[in-house]
N, C-alpha and C positions, 0 to 999 in steps of 0.2 A: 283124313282131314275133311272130305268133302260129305261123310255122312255124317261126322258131327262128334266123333268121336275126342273127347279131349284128353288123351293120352296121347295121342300123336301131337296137340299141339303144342305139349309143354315141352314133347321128345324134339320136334323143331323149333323153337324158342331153344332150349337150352344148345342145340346144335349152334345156332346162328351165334349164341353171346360167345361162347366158346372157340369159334371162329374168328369171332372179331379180339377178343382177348389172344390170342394165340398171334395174331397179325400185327397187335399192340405190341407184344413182347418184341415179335423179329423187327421191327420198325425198329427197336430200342436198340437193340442190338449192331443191326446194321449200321445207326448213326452214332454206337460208340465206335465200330467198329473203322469208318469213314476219318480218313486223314485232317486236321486239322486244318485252318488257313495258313497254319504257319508252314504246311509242310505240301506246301503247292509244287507241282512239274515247274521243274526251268529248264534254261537253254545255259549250259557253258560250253565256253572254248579250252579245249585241252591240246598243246601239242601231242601228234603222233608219238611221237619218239625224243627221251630225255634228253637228246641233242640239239632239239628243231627250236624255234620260240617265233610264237605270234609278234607281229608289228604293226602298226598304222603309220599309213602317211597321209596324215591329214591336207585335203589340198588349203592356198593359202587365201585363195581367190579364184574368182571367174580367168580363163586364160588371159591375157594382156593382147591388144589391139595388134601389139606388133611383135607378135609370138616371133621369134626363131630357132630355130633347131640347130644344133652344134655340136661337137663329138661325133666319133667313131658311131656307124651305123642309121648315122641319119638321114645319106644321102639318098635312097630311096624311098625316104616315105612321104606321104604328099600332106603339107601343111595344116591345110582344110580338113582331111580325116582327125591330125591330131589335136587339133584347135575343137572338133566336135565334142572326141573325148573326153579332155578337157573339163568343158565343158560339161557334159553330162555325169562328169566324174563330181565338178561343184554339186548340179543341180540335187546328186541324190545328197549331200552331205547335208548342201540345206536344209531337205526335207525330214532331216532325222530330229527329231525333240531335243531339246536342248539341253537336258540333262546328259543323255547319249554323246550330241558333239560336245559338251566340255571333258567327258569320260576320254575320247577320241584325241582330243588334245593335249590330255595329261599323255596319253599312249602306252599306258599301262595293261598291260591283260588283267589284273586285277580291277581295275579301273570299272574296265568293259562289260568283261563278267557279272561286277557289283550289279549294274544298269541293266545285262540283260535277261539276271537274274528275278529282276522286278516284274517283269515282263509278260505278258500273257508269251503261250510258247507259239501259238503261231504269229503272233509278229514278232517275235523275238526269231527265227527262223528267218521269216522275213527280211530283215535288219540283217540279219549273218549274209544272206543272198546277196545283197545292194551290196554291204560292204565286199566282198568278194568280186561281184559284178565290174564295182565302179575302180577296182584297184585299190582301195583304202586299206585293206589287211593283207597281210604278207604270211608267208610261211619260208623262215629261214633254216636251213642248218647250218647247226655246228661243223666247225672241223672243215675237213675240205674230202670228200668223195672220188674218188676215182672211177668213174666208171667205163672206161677203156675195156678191162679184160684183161689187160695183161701185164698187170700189178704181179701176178702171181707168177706169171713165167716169167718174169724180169727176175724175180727174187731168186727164181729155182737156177737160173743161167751164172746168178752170181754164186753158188752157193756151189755152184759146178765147179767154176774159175777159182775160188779160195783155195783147195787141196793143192790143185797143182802148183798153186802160187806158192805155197807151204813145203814145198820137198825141194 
């Protein structure tokens, strides 16, 4: 190219269009290949296990001026921590978009889902945090668990006792 030669410059010209066409193409490709809006990342909540199910309790208010504690296991806890909780338990609810707290107050997992479906995923992430955090979501089981250990040898000691009870 630099002695003037114009077979090299038609050979670089046709390299660069064909370069650039080639680049055209995978550009085309790529953005067929690129998921829709419709089919954006979300955040859902799935129980663990077919027995457990998601809950809300949504709080109903700021604590009351003249909180008291009553029932079994309340006698060691100091008011003022639970009045803070409380407390910080409303403050994140208020903070949630308002589509979110009426989702919260239906208290449907379906509900929730729908809302934090919409969501970009990190504040949808976010919003799972808070509600975890502040006690708004529950994870219940089903059924009732035993977890002592000795479900099993309770069973084997009766299974002892039936023969001899039998002769």
């Amino acid at each position: 190219m630099t002695t003037g030669d114009q077979r090299a410059i038609h050979i670089f010209v046709k390299d660069v269009e064909d370069t650039y066409l080639h680049l055209q193409k995978r550009a085309e490709v790529v953005a067929a290949e690129t998921p829709s809006e419709g089919h954006k990342e979300q955040i859902q909540l799935v129980p663990e296990n077919p027995s457990a199910t998601i809950g809300f309790q949504v709080p109903d208010g700021p604590p009351p001026a003249d909180l008291q504690l009553e029932g079994p296991g309340t006698e060691g806890l100091d008011i003022e921590q639970v009045r803070q909780a409380l407390q910080m338990r409303w403050e994140v609810f208020q903070n949630f978009p308002e589509d979110l707290k009426a989702a919260l107050k239906v208290g449907t997992l379906e509900a929730v889902n729908k809302v934090l479906g919409e969501m970009d995923v990190k504040v949808a992430e976010d919003v799972v945090e808070k509600l975890d955090l502040a006690g708004i979501m529950s994870f219940v089981s089903g059924g009732i668990r035993d977890e002592t250990g000795n479900v099993g040898k309770d069973e084997e000691d009766e299974d002892e006792e039936t023969p001899e009870k039998a002769e």
